[in-house]
N, C-alpha and C positions, 0 to 999 in steps of 0.2 A: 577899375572893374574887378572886383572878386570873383573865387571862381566856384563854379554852384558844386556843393558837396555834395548831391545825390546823381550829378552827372559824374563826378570822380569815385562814388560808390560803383557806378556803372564800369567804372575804366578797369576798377578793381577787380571785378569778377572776371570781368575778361582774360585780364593777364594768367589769372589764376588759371583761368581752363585750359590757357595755352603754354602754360609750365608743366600741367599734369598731362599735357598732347606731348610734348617731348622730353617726359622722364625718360621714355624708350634708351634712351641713348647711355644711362646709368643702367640698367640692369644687367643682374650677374647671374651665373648658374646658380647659386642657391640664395637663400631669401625670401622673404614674403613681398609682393610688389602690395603697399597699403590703399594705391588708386585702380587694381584691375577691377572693382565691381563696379566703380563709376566708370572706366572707358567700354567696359562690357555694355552699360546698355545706354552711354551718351558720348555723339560722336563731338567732344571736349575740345577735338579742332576749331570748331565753330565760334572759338572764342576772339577770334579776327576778326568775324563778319559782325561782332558784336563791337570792335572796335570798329570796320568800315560806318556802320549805321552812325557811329557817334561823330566821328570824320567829316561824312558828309553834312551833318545835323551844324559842326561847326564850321562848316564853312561857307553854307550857306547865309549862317551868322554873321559872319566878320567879313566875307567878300559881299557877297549880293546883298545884303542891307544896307553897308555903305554905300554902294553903288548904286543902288534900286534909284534913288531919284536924280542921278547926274543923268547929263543928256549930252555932255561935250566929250569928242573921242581921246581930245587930251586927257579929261579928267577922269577917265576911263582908264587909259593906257597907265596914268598916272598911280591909280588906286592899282591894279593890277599889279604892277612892278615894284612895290611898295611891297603887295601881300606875299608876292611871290620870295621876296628877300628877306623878310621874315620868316615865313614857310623853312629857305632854304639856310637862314642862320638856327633856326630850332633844330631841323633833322640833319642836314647834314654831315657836320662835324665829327659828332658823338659817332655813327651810323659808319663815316669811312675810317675814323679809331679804332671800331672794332673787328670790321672787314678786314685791312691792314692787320690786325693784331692776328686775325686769323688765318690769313697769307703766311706771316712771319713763321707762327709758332707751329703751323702741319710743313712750312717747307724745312725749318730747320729738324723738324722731328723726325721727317724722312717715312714715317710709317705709314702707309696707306691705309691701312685698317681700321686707324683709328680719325684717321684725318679724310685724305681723298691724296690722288695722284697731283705733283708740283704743278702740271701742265691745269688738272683742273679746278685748284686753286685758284690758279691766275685767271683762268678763263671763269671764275664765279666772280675774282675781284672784279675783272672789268664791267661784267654783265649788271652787278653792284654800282658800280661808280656810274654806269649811263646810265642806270634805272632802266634796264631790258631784264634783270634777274627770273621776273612772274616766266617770259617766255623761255628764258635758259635752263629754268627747271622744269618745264615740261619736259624738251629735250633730255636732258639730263639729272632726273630725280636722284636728291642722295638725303641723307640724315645733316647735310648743310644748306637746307634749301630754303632756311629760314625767313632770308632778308627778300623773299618773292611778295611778300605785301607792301613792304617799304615802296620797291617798285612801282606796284599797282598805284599807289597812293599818290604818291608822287606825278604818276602818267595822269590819272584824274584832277591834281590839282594844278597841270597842265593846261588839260584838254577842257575843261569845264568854264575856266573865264573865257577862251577861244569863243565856247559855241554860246553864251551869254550874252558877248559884248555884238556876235555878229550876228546873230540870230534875231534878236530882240527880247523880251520879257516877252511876250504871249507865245511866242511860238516854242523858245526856249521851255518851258513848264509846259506845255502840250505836250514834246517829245521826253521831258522827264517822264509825265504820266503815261506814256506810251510808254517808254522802255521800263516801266514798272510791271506791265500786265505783259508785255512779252517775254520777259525776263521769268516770268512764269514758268514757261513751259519748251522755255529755250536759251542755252548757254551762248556766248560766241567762239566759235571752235571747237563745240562739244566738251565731253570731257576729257577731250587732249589738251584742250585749254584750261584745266581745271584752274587754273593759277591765275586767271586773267577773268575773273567775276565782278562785275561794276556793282551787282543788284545792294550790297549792305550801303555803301555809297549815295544810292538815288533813293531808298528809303529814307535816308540820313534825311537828304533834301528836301523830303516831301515832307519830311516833321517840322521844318524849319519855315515851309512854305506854308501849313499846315497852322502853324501857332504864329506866324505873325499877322495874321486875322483876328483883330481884336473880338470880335463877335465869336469867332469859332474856341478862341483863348476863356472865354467866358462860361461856353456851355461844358467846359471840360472844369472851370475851376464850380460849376454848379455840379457837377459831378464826382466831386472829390470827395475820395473814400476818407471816412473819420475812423483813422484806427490806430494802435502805438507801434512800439518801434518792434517787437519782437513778430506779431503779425506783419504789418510793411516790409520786415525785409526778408523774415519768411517767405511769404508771397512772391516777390521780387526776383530773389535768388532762386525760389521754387520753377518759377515761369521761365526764365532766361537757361537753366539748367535744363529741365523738361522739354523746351522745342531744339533744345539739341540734339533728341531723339529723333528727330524726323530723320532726317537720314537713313537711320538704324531701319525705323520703320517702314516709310516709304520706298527705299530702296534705290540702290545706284541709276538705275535708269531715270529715277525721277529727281534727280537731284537738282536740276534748276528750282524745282518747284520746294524741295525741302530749304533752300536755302533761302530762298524767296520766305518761307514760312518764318523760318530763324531771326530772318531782317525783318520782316512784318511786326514778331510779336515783342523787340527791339525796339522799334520804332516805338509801339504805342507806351510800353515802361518810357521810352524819354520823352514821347509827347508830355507825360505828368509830370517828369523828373523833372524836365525845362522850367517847367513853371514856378519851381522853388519856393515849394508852398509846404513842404514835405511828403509829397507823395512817400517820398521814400525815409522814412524818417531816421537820422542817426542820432544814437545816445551820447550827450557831451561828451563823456567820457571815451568815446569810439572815434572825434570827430578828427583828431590832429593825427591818426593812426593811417586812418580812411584818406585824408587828404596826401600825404608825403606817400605812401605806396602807390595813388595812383599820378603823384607828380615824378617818381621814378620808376613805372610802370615801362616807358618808352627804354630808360635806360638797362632795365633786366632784360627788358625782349632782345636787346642787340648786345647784351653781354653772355647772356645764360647757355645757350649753346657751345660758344665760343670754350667759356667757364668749363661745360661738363666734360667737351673733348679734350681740355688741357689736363682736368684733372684725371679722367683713361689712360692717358699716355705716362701721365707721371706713375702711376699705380701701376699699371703694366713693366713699364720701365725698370721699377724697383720691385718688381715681385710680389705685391701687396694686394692680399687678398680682403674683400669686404662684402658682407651681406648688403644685399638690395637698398634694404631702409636702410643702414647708416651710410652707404655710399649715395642715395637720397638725398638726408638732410646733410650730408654734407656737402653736395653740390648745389642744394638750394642756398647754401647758409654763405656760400663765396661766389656765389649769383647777386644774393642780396648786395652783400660787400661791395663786390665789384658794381653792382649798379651803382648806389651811394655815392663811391669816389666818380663816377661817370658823370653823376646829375651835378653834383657842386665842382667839381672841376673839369669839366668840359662842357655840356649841356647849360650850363647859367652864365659861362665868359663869356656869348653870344648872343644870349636876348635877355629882355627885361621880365625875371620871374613876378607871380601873382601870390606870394607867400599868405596869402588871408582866402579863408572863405567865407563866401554869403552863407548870412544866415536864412533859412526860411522865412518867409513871410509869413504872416497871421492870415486863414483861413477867412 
């Protein structure tokens, strides 16, 4: 199975939104920051929930298709624990490398200011390692609160074969489509729980449930826009950037519902992306570029933080002074690095990579 190159264009913007969410942690007293007019008017966090929506989308894919027409609870239990050890040979690893790394180098650095106190360190490793982190950063918000989606993700690719296998298929997809319109206009925990958000997830789902309707697959490929690549991914990039706004605009008290919007207009970009037809169309030339960024897309998210407070303490340490943008791209450019070494020497010694992409199909 190849892996569709306009769902990995998809993975790509995410990342991206969620590098220019935590530049914060490089800037200096003087210098130009080159991304304040994009966080000024796009809340550029959002670029999780645009990974949650893809999340759920695949895993409705590779769990509940396979299983959709078993009816034995072995063969059930069996496909389960199959997915689940796969799941936990992809993320695991790479994910407690960098936890650990990040443990090691704020306890032997000693500086709180740039790291966090030893005690809460440890207390973020462990919250890390049992996948409780979403809830430990409520509690305890700091600029290393990164690994609270890992969490999440994780809890839902828990909790989700549970309520499948015992539920049933009708009843199962009932309560997804419930918690889509409740999820509207109500978080769990409010927004003390802001870290524990299912909604990008069951949007995820509902694309998955959505497009495996041959019939429903059809009136969307009768609907497909005929246009090149510079339009497609204008559009694309324009729309998924654009409902990042809702937050800004809606405002804190409504933010179930803004995020609810973010996963919505998510969902419909990968309902046509799925179908690898080129809704989203990439230039040969863009395609080997697009694909490797967002196959170590996972590995920058659990390095880069790590990466920018190692490189503070060093430059602190030694008295080194840097404007905004070159202390920037230089913490983007040993993010990158460090991913790189992460994906091929860690992240591929434990599953079997998909180095090919599909190409689009003829309209």
């Amino acid at each position: 199975m190849k892996k569709n190159i306009e769902i990995q264009y998809l993975r790509v913007v995410a990342i991206v939104l969620v590098a220019i969410t935590h530049r914060g942690i490089l800037f200096t007293s003087f210098g130009r920051d080159p991304f304040h007019g994009i966080e000024h008017s796009f809340s550029t966090w959002a670029g999780v929930d645009i990974f949650f929506v893809i999340s759920g989308y695949l895993m409705g894919n590779i769990l509940l298709g396979k299983t959709s027409e078993i009816n034995t609870v072995e063969q059930k239990l069996e496909q389960t624990i199959l997915f689940l050890k796969k799941r936990f040979l992809r993320l695991f690893p790479a994910s407690f490398f960098w936890i650990t790394v990040l443990l090691l180098l704020g306890s032997i650095s000693g500086d709180s200011a740039v790291w966090a106190m030893r005690h809460d360190l440890f207390a973020k490793w462990a919250a890390s390692i049992f996948q409780v982190r979403n809830f430990e950063n409520s509690l305890h918000q700091s600029h290393l609160g990164w690994y609270w989606s890992l969490s999440l993700e994780n809890q839902f690719y828990f909790i989700l074969p549970l309520l499948w296998f015992f539920m049933g298929k009708r009843y199962f997809w009932w309560l997804i489509k419930a918690l889509a319109v409740v999820l509207l206009f109500w978080s769990p925990g409010g927004n003390n729980w802001f870290w524990f958000r299912p909604t990008g997830f069951i949007w995820g789902l509902l694309v998955y449930k959505l497009m495996s309707n041959k019939k429903i697959e059809n009136i969307f490929i009768a609907y497909f826009p005929k246009w090149g690549a510079l339009a497609s991914l204008t559009a694309v990039t324009g729309l998924l950037i654009c409902s990042t706004n809702a937050p800004n605009s809606i405002g804190e008290a409504y933010m179930p519902l803004a995020i609810s919007l973010i996963s919505f207009v998510t969902a419909c970009i990968l309902a046509f992306a799925s179908l690898n037809r080129g809704f989203i169309k990439i230039p040969a030339f863009m395609e080997s570029t697009i694909f490797w960024m967002a196959e170590m897309s996972y590995s920058f998210y659990l390095c880069h933080i790590v990466v920018f407070c190692a490189l503070n303490d060093f430059l602190k340490r030694y008295h080194i002074l840097l404007g905004t943008t070159v202390k920037m791209e230089m913490g983007f450019s040993l993010a990158s690095i460090c991913s790189i070494l992460t994906y091929f020497y860690i992240e591929r010694l434990f599953y079997k990579p998909k180095d090919n992409v599909s190409i689009p199909k003829a309209s």
